[in-house]
Z-matrix of the N, CA and C atoms (Angstrom, degrees):
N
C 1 1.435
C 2 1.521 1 109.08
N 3 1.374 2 106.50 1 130.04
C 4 1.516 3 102.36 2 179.36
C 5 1.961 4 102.97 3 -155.79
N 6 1.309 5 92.64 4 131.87
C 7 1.844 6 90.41 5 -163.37
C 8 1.567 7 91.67 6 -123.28
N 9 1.642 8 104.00 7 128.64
C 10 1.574 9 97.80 8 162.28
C 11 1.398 10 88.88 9 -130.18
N 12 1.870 11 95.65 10 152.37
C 13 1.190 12 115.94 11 165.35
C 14 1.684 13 109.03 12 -105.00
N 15 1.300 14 103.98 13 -138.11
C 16 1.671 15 106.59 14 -167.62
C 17 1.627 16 85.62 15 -89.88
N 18 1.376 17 131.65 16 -65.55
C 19 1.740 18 119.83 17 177.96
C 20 1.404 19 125.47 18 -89.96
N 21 1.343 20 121.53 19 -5.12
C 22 1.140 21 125.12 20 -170.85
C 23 1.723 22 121.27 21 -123.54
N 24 1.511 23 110.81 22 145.92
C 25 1.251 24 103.88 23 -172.80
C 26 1.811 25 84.20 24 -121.04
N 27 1.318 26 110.50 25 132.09
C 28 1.529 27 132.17 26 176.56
C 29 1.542 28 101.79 27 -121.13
N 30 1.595 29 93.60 28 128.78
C 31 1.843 30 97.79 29 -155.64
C 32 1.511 31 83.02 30 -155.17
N 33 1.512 32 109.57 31 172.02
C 34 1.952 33 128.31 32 171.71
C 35 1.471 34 73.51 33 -86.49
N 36 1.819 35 84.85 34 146.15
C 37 1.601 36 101.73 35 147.73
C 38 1.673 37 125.45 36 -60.49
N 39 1.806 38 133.72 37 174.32
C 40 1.067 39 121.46 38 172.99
C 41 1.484 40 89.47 39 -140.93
N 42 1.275 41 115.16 40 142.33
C 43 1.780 42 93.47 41 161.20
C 44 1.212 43 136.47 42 -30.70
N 45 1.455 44 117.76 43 -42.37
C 46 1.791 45 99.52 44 168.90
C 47 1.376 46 123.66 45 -52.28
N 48 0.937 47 132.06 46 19.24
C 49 1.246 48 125.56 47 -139.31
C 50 1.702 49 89.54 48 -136.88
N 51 1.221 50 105.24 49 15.25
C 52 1.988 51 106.86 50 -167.32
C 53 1.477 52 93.13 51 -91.98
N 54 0.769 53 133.96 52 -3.58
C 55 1.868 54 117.81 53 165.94
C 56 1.440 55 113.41 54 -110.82
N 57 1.441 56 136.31 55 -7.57
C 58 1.018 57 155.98 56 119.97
C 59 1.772 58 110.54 57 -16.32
N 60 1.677 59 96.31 58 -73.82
C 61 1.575 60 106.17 59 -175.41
C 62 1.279 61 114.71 60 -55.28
N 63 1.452 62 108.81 61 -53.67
C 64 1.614 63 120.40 62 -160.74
C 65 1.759 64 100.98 63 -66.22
N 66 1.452 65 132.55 64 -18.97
C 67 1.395 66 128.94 65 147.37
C 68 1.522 67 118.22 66 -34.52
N 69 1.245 68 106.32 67 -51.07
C 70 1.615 69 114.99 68 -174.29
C 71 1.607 70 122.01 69 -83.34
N 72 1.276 71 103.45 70 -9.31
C 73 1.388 72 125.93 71 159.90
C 74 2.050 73 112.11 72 -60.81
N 75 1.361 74 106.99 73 -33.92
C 76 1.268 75 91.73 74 -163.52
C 77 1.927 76 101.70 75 -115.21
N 78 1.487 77 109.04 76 39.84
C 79 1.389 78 121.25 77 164.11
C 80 1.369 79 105.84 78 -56.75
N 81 1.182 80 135.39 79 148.75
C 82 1.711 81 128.27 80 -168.06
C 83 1.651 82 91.13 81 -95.93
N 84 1.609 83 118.68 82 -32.80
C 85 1.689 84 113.09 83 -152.80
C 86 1.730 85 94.49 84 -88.18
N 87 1.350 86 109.22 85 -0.68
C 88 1.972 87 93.36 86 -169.26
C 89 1.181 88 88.25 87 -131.69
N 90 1.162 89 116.40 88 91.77
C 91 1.500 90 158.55 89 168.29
C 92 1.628 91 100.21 90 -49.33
N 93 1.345 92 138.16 91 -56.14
C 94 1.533 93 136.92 92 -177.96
C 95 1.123 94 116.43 93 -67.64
N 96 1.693 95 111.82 94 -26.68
C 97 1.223 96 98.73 95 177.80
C 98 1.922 97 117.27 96 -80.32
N 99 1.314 98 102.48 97 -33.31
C 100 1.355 99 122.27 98 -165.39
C 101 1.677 100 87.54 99 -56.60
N 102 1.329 101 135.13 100 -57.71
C 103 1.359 102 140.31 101 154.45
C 104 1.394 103 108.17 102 5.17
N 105 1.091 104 117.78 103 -87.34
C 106 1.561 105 138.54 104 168.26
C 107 1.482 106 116.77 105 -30.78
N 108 1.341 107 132.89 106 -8.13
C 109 1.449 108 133.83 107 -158.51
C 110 1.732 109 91.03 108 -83.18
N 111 1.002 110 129.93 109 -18.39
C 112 1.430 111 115.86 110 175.48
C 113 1.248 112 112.00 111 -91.34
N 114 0.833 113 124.49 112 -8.04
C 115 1.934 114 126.02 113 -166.64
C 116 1.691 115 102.92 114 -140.79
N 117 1.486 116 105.02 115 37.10
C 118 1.781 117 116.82 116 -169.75
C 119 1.928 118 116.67 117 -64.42
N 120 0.954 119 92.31 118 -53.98
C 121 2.049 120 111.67 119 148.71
C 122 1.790 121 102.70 120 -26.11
N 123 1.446 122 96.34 121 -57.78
C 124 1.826 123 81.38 122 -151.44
C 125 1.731 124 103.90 123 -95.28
N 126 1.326 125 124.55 124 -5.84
C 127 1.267 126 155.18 125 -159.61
C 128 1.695 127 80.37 126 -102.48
N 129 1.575 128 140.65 127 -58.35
C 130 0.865 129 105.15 128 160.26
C 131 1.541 130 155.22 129 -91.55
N 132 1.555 131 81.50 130 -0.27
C 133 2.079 132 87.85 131 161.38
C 134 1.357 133 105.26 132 -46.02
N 135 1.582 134 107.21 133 -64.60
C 136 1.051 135 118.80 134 -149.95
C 137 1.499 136 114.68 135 -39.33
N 138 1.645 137 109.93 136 -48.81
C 139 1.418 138 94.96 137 173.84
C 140 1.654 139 119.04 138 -75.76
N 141 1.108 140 105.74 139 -23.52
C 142 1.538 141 111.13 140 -157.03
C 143 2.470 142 78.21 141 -67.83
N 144 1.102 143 143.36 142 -22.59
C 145 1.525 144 131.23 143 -160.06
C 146 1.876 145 78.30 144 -93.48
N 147 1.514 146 124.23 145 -50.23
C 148 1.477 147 122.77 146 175.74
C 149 1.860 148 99.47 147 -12.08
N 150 1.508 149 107.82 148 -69.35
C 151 1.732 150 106.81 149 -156.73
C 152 0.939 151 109.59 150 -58.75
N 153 1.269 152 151.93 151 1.70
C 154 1.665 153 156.02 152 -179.08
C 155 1.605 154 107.38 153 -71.34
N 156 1.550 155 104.35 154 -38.48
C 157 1.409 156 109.61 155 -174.59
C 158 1.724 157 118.93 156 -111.27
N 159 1.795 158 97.62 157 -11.24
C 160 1.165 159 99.70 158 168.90
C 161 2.014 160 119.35 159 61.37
N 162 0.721 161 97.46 160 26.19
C 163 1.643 162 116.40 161 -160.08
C 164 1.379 163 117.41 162 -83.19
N 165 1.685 164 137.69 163 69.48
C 166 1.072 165 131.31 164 -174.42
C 167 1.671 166 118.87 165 -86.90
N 168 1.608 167 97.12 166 -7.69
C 169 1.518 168 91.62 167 -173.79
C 170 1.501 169 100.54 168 -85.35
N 171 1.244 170 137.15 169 -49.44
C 172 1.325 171 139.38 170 -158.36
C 173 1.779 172 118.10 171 -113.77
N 174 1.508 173 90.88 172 -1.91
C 175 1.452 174 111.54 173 -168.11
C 176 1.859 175 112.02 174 -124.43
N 177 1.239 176 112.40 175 -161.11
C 178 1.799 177 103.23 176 164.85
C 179 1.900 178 91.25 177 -151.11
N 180 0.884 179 112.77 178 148.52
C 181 0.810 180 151.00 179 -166.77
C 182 1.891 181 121.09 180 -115.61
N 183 1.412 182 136.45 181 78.90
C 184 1.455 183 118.80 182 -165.12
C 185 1.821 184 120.06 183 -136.75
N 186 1.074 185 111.71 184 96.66
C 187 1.543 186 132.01 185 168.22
C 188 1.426 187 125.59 186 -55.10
N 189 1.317 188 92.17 187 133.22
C 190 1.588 189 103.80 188 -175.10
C 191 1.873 190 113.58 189 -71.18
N 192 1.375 191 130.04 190 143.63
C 193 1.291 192 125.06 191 -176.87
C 194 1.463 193 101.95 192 -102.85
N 195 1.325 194 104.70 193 127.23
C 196 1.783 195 92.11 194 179.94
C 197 0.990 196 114.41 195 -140.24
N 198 1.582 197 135.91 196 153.50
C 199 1.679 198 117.63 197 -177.86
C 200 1.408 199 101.54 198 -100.41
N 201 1.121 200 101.56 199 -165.55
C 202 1.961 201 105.80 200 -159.82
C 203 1.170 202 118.61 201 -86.38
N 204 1.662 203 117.22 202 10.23
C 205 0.964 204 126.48 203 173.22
C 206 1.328 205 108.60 204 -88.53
N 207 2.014 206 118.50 205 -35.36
C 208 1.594 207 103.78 206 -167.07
C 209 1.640 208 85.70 207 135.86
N 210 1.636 209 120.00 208 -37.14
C 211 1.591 210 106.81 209 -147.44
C 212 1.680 211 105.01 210 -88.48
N 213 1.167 212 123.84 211 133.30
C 214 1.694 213 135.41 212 -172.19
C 215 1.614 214 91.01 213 -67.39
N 216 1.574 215 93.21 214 127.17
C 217 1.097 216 128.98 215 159.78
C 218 1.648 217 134.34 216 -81.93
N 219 1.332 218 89.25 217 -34.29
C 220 1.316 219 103.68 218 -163.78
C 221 2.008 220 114.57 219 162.24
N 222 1.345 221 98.84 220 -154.24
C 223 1.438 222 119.25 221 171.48
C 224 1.160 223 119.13 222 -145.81
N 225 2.233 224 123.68 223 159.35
C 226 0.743 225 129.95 224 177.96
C 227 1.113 226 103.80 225 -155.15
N 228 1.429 227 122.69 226 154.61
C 229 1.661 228 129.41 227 168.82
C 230 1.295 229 121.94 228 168.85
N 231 1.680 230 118.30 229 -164.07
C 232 1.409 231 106.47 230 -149.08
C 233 1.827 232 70.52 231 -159.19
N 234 1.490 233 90.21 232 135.78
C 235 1.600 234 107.11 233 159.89
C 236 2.239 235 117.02 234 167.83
N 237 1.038 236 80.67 235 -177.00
C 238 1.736 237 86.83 236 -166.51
C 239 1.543 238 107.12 237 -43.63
N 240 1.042 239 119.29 238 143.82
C 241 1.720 240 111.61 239 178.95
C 242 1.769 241 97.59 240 -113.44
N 243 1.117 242 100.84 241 118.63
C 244 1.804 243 109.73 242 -179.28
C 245 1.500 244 125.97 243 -34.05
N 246 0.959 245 84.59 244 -40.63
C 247 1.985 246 85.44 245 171.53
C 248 1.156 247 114.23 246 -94.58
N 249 1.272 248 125.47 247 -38.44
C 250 1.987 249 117.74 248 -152.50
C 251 1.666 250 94.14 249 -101.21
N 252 1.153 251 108.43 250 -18.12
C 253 1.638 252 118.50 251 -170.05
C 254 1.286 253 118.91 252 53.66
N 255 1.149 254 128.36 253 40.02
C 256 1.393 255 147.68 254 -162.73
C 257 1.361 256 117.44 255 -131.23
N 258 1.549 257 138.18 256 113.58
C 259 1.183 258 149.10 257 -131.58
C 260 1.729 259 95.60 258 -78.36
N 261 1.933 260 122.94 259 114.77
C 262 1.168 261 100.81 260 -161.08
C 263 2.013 262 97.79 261 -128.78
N 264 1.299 263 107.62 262 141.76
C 265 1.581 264 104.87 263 -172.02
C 266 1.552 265 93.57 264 -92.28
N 267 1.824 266 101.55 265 140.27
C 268 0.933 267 111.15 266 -161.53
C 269 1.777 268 95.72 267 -137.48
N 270 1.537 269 112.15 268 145.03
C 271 1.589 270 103.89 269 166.56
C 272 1.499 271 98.36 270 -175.38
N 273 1.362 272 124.62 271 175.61
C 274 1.485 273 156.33 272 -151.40
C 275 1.392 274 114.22 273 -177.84
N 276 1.395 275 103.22 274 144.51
C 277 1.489 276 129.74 275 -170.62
C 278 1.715 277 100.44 276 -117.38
N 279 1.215 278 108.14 277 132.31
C 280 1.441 279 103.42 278 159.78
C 281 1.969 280 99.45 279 -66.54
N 282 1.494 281 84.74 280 155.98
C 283 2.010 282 84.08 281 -179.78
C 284 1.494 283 124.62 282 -72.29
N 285 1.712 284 110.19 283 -5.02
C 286 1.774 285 99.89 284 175.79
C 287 1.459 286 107.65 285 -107.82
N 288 1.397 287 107.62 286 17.63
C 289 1.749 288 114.77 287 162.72
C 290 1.622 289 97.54 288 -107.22
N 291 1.029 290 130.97 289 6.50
C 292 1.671 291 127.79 290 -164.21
C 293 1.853 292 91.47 291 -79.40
N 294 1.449 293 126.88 292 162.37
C 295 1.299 294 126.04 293 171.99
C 296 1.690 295 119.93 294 64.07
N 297 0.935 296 124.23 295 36.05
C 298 1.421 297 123.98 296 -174.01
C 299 1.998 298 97.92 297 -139.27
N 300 1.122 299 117.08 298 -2.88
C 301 2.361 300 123.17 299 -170.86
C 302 1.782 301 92.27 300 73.04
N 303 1.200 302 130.29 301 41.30
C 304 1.277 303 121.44 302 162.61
C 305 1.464 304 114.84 303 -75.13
N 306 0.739 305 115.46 304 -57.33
C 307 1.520 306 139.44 305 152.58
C 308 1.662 307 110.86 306 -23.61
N 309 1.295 308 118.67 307 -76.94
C 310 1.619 309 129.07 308 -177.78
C 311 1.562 310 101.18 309 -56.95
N 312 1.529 311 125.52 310 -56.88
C 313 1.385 312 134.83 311 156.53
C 314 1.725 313 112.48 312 -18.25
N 315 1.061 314 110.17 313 -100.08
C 316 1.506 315 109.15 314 161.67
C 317 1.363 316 142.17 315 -8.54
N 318 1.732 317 99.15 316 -68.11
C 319 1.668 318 101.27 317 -169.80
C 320 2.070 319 93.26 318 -80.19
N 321 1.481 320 113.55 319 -5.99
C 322 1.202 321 88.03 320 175.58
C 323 1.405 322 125.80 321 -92.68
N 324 1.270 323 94.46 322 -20.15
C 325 1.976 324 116.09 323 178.35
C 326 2.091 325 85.38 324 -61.62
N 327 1.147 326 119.89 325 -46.11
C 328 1.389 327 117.12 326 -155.32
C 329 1.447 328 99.53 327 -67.63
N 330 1.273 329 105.13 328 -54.61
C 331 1.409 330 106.55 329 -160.25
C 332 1.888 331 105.22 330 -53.11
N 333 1.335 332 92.06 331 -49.24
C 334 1.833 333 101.07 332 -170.51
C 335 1.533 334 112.18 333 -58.56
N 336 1.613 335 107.87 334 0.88
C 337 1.707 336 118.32 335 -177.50
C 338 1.231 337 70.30 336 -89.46
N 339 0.924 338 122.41 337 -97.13
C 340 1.637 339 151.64 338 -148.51
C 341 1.904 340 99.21 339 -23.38
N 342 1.559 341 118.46 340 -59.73
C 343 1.372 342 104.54 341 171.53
C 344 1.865 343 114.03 342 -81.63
N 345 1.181 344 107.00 343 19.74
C 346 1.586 345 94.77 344 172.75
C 347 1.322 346 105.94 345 -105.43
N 348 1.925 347 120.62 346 -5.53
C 349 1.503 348 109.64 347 -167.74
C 350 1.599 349 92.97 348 -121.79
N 351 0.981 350 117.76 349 -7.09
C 352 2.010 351 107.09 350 -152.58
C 353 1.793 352 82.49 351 -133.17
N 354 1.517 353 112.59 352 172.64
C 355 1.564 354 109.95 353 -157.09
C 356 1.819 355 67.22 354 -147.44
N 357 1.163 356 105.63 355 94.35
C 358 1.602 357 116.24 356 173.74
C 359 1.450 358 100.99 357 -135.56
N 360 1.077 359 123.03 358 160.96
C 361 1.708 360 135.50 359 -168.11
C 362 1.578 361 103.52 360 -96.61
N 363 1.371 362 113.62 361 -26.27
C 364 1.479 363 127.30 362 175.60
C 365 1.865 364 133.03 363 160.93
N 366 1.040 365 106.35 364 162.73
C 367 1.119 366 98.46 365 -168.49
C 368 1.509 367 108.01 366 -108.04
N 369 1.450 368 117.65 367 159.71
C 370 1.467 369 108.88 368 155.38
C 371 1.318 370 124.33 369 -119.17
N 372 1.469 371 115.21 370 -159.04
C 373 1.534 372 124.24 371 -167.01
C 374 1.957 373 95.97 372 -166.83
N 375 1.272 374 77.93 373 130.21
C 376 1.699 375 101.09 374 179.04
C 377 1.471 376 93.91 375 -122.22
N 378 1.752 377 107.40 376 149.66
C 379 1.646 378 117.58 377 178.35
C 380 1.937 379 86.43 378 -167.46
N 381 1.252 380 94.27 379 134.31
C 382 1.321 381 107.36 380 149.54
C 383 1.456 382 143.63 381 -31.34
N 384 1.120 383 124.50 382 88.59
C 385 1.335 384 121.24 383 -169.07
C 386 1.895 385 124.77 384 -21.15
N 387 1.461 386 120.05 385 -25.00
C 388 1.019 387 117.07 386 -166.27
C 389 1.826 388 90.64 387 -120.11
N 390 1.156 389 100.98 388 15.32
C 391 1.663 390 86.71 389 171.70
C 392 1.890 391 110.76 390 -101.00
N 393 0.863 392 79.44 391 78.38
C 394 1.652 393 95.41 392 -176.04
C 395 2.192 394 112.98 393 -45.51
N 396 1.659 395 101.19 394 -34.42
C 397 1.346 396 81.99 395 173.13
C 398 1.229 397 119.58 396 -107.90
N 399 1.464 398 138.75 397 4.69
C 400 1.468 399 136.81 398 139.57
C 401 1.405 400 110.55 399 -38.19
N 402 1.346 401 111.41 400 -53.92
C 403 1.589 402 106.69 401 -171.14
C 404 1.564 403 118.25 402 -71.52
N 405 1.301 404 118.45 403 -14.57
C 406 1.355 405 130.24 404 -179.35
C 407 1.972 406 101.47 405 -78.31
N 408 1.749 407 98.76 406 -27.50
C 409 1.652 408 88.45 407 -174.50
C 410 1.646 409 105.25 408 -90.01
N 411 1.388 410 116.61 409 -26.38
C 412 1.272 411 111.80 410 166.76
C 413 1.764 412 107.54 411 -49.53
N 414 1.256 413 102.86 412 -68.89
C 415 1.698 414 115.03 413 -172.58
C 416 2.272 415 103.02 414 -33.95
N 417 1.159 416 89.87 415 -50.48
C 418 1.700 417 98.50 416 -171.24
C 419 1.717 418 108.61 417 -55.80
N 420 1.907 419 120.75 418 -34.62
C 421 1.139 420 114.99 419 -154.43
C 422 1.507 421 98.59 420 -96.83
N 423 1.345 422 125.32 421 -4.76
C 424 1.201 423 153.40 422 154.23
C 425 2.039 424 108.88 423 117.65
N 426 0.969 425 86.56 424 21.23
C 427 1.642 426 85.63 425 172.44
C 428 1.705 427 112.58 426 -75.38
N 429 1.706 428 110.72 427 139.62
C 430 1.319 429 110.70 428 -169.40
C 431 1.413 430 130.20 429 -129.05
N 432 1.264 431 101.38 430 124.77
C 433 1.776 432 103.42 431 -150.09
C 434 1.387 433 96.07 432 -64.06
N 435 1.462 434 87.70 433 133.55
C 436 2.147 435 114.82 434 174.42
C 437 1.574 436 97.92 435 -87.94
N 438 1.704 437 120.37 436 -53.05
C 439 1.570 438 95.59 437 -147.55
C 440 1.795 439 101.99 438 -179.42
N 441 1.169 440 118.69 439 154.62
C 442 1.427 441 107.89 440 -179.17
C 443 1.504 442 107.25 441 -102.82
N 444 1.760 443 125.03 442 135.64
C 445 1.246 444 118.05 443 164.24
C 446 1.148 445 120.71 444 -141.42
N 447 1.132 446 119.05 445 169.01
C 448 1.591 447 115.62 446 -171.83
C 449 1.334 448 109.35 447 -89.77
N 450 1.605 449 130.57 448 141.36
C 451 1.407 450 124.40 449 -154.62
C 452 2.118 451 91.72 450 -143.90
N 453 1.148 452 113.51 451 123.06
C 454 1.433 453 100.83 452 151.41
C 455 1.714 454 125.21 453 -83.59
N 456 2.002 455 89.55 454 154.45
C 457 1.616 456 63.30 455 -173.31
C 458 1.602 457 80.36 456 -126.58
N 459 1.532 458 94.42 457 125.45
C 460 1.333 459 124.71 458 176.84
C 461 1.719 460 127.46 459 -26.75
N 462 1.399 461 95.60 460 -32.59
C 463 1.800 462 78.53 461 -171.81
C 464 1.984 463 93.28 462 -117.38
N 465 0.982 464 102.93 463 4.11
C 466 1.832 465 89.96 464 151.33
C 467 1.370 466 107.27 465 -114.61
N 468 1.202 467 137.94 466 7.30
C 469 2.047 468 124.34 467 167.80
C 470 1.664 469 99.05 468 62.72
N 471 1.232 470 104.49 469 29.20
C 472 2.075 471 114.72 470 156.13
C 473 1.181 472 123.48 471 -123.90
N 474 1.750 473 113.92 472 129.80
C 475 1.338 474 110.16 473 145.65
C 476 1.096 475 124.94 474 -67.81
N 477 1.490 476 105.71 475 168.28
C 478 1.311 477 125.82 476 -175.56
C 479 1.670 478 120.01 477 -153.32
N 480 1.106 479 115.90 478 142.10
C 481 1.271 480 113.65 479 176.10
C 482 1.827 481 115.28 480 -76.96
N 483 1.443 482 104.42 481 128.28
C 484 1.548 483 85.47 482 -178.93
C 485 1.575 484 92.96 483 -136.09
N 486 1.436 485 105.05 484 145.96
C 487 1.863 486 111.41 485 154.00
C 488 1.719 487 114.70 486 -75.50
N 489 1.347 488 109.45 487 136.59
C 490 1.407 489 114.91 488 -162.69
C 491 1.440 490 97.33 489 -132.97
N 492 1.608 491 109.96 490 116.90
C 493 1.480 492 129.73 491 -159.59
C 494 1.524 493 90.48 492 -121.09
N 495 1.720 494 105.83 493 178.10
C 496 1.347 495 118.42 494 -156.01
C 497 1.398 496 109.24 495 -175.20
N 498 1.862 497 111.42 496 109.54
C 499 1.328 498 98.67 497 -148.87
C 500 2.283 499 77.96 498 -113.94
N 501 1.277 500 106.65 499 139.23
C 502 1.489 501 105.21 500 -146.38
C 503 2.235 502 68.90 501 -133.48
N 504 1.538 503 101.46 502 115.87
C 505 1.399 504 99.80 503 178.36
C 506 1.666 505 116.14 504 -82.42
């Protein structure tokens, strides 16, 4: 799988790609991943063995964001969300790619993979109530906020308030 848009190349990670990753490890707002900064190697096997099965319904699935030069942008992807069990698109910007539609770019190239390969009724998108410009990139790719709920997130033992969108093709 390999998606380019007009600036961005959206691709699987490969192992070379581990100093690349471990950048995206130290996002301040995605807390699970930052987790992982000691065990960054096996955090990225882990996804890089994920693409074998390709698995967004029961699995996750997560792509590297890159511009056309090669340099990591970030992440994107699509897979089971722990509580709602409902296939959910997920991504992050390092913060000096933040403000430029890298973001809107992405989750929309993703999503339009996502209903051209998998026979799902729809996808969603969870964001933090106070993250005001996640929810603006959901809003842009046309996903449409249902409702606010409280969600734990599993590998810190916190709730959280999240807006829970629903992109229905």
């Amino acid at each position: 799988m390999r998606i380019e848009t007009d600036r961005l190349i959206i691709r699987p990670f490969i192992y070379d790609d581990l100093p690349a990753f471990k950048k995206l490890l130290d996002i301040p707002e995605v807390t699970g991943w930052g987790m992982q900064k000691d065990r960054a190697e096996d955090f990225l096997n882990w996804y890089i063995t994920n693409y074998d099965n390709m698995d967004i319904i029961a699995g996750i699935v997560c792509f590297g964001v890159f511009d056309k030069s090669g340099n990591v942008l970030g992440a994107v992807g699509a897979g089971e969300h722990d509580d709602l069990h409902e296939t959910e698109i997920f991504y992050n910007l390092l913060p000096e790619a933040r403000g430029n539609g890298y973001a809107t770019e992405a989750v929309k190239a993703v999503t339009n993979w996502v209903f051209a390969n998998y026979h799902i009724p729809y996808i969603i998108g969870t964001v933090k109530t106070d993250n005001i410009p996640s929810q603006r990139v959901l809003e842009h790719c046309g996903y449409q906020y249902v409702e606010n709920i409280t969600l734990l997130v599993h590998i810190e033992g916190k709730s959280y308030d999240f807006k829970y969108y629903r992109y229905n093709p």
